[in-house]
N, C-alpha and C positions, 0 to 999 in steps of 0.2 A: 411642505415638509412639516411635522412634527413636531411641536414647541421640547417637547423630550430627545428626539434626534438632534435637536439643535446644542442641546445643553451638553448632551452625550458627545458630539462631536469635538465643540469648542473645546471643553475639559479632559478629551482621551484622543481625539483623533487628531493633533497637532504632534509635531515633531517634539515639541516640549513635553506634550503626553507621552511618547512613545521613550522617550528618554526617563521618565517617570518610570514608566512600568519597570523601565529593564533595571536601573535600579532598587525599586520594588521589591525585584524577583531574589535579591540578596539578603530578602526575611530571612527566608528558608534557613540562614546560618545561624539564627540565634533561635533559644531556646524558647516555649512558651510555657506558662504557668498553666495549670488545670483548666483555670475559667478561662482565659484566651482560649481555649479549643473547641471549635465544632465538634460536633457529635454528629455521625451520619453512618447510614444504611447503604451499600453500595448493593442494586439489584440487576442483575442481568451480568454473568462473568465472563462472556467470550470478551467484546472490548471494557467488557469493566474488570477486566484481568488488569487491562494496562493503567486502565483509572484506577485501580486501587493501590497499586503501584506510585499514580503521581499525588492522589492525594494522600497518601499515607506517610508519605517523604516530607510532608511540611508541616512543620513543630503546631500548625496552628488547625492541625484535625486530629482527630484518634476517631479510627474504625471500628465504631461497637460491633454492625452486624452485616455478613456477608449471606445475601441468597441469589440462589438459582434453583429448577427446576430439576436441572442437572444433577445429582448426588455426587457420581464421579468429578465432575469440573469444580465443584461445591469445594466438595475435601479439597482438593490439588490447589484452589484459591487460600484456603484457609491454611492451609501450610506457607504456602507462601508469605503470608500476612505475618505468621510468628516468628517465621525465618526472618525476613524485612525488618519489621519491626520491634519484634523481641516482646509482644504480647497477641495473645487470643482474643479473637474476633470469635462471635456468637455466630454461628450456622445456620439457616432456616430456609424452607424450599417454600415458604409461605409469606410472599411480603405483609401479609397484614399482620404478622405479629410486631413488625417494623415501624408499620403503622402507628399504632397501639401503644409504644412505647414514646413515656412524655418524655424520658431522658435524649432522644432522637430531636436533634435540631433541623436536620434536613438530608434527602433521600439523592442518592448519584444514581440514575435511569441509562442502564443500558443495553434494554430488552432489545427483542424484536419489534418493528417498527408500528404492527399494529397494538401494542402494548404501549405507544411512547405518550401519547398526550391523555389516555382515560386514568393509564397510574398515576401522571402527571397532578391530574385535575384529584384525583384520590387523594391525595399525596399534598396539596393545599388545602384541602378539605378538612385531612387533620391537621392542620398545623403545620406543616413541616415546608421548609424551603426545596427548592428542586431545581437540579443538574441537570437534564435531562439532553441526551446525543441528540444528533441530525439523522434525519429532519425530525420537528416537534411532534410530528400527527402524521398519520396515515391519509387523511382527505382536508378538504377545505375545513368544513364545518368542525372539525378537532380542534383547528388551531385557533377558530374563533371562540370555543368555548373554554382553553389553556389559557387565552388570552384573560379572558371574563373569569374566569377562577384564580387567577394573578390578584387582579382586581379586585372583585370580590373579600377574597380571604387576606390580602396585603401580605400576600408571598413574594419571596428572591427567586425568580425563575429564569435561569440564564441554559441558554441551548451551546450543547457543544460545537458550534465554530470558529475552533480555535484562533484562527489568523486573524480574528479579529483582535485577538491579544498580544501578537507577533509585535514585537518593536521594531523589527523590519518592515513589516509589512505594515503598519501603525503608520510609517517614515515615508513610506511611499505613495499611503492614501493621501497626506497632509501636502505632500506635494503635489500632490492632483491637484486638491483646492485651490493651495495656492497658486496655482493655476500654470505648472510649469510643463504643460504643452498645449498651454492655451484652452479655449472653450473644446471640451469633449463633447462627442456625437454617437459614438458608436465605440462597442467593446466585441471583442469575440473569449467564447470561456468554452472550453475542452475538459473533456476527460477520457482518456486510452488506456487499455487495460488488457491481458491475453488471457482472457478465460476459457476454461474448457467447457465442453459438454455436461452440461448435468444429469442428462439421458434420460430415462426412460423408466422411471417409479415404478413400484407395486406396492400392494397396500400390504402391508405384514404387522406381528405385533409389536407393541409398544415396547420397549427396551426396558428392563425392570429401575433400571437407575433413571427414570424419564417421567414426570409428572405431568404428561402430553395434554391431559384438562386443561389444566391452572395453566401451560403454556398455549393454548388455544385463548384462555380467557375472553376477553371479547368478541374477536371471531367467532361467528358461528359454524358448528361442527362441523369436518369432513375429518374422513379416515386419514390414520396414522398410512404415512409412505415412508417409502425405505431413501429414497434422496431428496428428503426435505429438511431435515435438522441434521447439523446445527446451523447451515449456511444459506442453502439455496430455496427457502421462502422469500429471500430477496426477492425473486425472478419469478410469483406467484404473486397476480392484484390484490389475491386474499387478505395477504399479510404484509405485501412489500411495494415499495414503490422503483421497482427500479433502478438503472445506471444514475437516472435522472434525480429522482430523489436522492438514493445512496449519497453520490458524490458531486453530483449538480449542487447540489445546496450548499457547499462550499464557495463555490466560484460563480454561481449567480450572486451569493452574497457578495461575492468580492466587487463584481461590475456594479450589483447595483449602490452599494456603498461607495464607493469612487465615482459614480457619475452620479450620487444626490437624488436618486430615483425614489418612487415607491412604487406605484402599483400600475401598471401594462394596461392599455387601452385595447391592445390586439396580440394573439398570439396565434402562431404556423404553425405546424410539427409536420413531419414527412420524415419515415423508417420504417424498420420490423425486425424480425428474424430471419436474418438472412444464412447464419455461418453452420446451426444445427440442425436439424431435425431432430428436436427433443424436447422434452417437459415444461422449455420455460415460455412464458407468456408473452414478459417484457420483453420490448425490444433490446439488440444487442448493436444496433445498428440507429443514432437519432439526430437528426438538428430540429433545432428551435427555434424560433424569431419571436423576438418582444419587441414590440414597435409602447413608446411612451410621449403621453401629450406632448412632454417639455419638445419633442422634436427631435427624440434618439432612438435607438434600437441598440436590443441586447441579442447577440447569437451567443448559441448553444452548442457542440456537436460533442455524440456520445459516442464512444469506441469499446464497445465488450471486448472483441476477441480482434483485433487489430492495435498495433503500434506500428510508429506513434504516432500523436495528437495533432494540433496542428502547431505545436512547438514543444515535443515534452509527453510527459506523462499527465500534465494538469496543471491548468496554470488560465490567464486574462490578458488579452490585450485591450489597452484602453488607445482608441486613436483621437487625437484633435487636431487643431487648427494650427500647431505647431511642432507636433510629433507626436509621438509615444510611448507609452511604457506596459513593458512586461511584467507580472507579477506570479511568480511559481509559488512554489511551499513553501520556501524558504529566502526568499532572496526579490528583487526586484531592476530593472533595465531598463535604464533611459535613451531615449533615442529621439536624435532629431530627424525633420521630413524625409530626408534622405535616409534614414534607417544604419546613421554612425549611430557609435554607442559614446554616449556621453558620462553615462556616470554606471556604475553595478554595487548594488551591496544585498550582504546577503546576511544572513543571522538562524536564531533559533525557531520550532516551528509554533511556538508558542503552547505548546502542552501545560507547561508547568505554571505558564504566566496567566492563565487562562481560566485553570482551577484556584490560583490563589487570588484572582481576582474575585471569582465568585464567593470565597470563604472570608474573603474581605468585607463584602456587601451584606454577608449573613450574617459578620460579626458585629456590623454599625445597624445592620435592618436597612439596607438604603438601594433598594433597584435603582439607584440611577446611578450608582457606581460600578454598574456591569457592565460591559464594555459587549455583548450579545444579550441584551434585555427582552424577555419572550416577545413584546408586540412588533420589534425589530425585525427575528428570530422567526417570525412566523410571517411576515410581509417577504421573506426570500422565500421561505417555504412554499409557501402559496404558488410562488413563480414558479416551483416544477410541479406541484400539482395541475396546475394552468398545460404546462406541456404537455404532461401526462395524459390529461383531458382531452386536448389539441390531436394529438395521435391518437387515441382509443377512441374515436369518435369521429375522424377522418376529415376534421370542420374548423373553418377561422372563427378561432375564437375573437367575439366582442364583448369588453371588458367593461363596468361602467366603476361605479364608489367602489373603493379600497376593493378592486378587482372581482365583483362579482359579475358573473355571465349572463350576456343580453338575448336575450330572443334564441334559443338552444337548450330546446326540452331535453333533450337526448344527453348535451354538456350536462345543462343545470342537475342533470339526476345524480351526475357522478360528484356533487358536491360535498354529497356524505353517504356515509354506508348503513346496513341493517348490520346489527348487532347481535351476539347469542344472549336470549332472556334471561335476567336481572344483574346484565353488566353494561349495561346501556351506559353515556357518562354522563352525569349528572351535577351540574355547577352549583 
């Protein structure tokens, strides 16, 4: 492990940490002076609808400027924000004016997924700290260069997942450690979901409120379709990585954070599209196996259009040597060998503890007060790229240093993508 995971651990992943936070989280009631507050750009409004929302609720940010590509979602945010708030946030369907602006302490990223790690890396380049949702990057080679642009430029770069700030969920990791079902070996993590068909696109025009360039941006060009925005380029390689990325990155973080992992020696996949005949690519249908030196295995299984999971809508079991425990969105279940329930608690899902963490770090400068720190952040990541790869490529994968692929021309190609010329990203 990581002389930074360790420190990060010790100091947030104990129950005394997770006690910490929640108290913490009762900033939010007092006031803050002008210079206690960040300054940030929130980009992308479908889920940065609900980010601008949580971070706008805490005395210790003010929302200079809201963009999307969007016009229509654009205005509808920006009313919101006066409404909420009780002042005007700046408009722009252009993040680099965002950029640009030295008043801007740091950007909330929450574009589409091929946008997440080039704005990212953009976005430390000038200066600015970064928010940026799950997963970090579109492919491997993203999050290695997010990583390096961290680095590099001595950015705050924390990735949206949350539960890593849950004090529930905080409470239930620290009781892993301490080891209260014994040596763990094995986790299984789910996610179930009833989607519809996304059917059967045509290419028609651009929508006049729709900047479909600038949302293309690094992707290289294909025609505008009539069921791709604002939703279902999830379910297109192009742009999206899938159930697997989507919401896998969640709960691989959670197994692999609980059982002290980092990076998979071997990984299965086996699925596809079973429930449509239509448009989408990804599968709706996946498991996955991560087999890891230390002598564990992480499963996977992905459910598009079936419920429910295999406990739930989403959630981790971790098994050991003397029981085990459940951990959902919000709550966590202890259980011994027998599968009594020992202990249950449950709490908040860490939204608001999770942003005021990160505006915490940006207001001391200190990444290691993040409780999702990108090289973290990007080591779960990687694990459903790895699936990804595994499935699209029909082959076991073999993993060697911090998971790169052994002997697998065909994997190793998907480790990063071609780009549209002169938005390549650059560290």
């Amino acid at each position: 492990m990581s002389g930074s995971f360790n420190r990060r651990q010790f100091i947030l992943h104990s129950a005394a940490g997770g006690a910490l936070l929640a108290a913490g989280h009762n900033i939010r009631a007092r006031a803050a002076s002008p210079n206690e507050q960040v300054v940030i750009g929130v980009i992308g409004l479908s889920r940065g609808r609900s980010l601008t929302k949580t971070f706008g609720s805490s005395p210790f940010c003010r929302i200079k400027y809201l963009c999307d590509v969007d016009q229509k979602r654009l205005d509808g945010v920006l009313a919101d924000v006066e409404k909420a708030f009780g002042y005007k946030a700046q408009g722009v369907t252009d993040f680099r004016y965002i950029l640009d602006d030295p008043e801007v302490d740091a950007v909330v990223l929450a574009l589409p997924i091929h946008w997440h790690a080039p704005l990212s890396i953009l976005a430390c380049r000038a200066g600015k700290d970064v928010y940026v949702e799950k997963p970090c990057s579109h492919n491997p080679q993203e999050g290695e260069l997010l990583v390096e642009a961290a680095r590099k430029y001595k950015r705050v770069v924390q990735m949206g997942n949350q539960r890593r700030s849950s004090p529930v969920i905080l409470e239930g990791i620290a009781r892993l450690h301490e080891g209260a079902i014994g040596r763990i070996y094995y986790a299984r993590c789910w996610y179930a979901n009833k989607r519809e068909s996304i059917g059967k696109g045509v290419e028609a025009p651009v929508p006049e409120n729709l900047d479909y360039d600038l949302w293309q941006g690094p992707a290289p060009r294909r025609p505008y379709k009539d069921n791709l925005i604002p939703y279902n380029w999830h379910w297109h390689w192009h742009w999206g990585t899938g159930e697997l990325g989507g919401n896998g990155s969640h709960t691989l973080d959670i197994a692999r954070w609980g059982m002290q992992l980092e990076y998979p020696t071997g990984v299965n996949a086996a699925g596809g599209r079973y429930r449509f005949d239509d448009d989408q690519e990804t599968p709706d249908t996946l498991v996955v196996s991560y087999d890891f030196s230390e002598g564990k295995t992480i499963f996977w299984e992905g459910l598009s259009c079936n419920r429910p999971g295999i406990d739930g809508g989403l959630g981790v079991t971790f098994h050991g040597e003397n029981g085990s425990m459940t951990i959902a969105s919000k709550d966590y279940t202890l259980r011994d060998r027998d599968g009594k329930v020992l202990d249950q608690q449950s709490g908040p899902l860490g939204d608001a503890e999770h942003c005021d963490n990160f505006l915490e770090a940006v207001r001391e400068n200190n990444p290691d007060k993040l409780n999702a720190e990108i090289d973290e952040a990007n080591c779960s990541t990687l694990m459903c790229h790895l699936g990804n790869i595994a499935y699209r490529t029909q082959s076991n994968l073999h993993c060697g240093e911090k998971g790169i692929i052994l002997d697998n021309e065909a994997a190793a190609a998907l480790w990063q993508r071609e780009y549209e010329p002169g938005w390549e990203p650059v560290v």
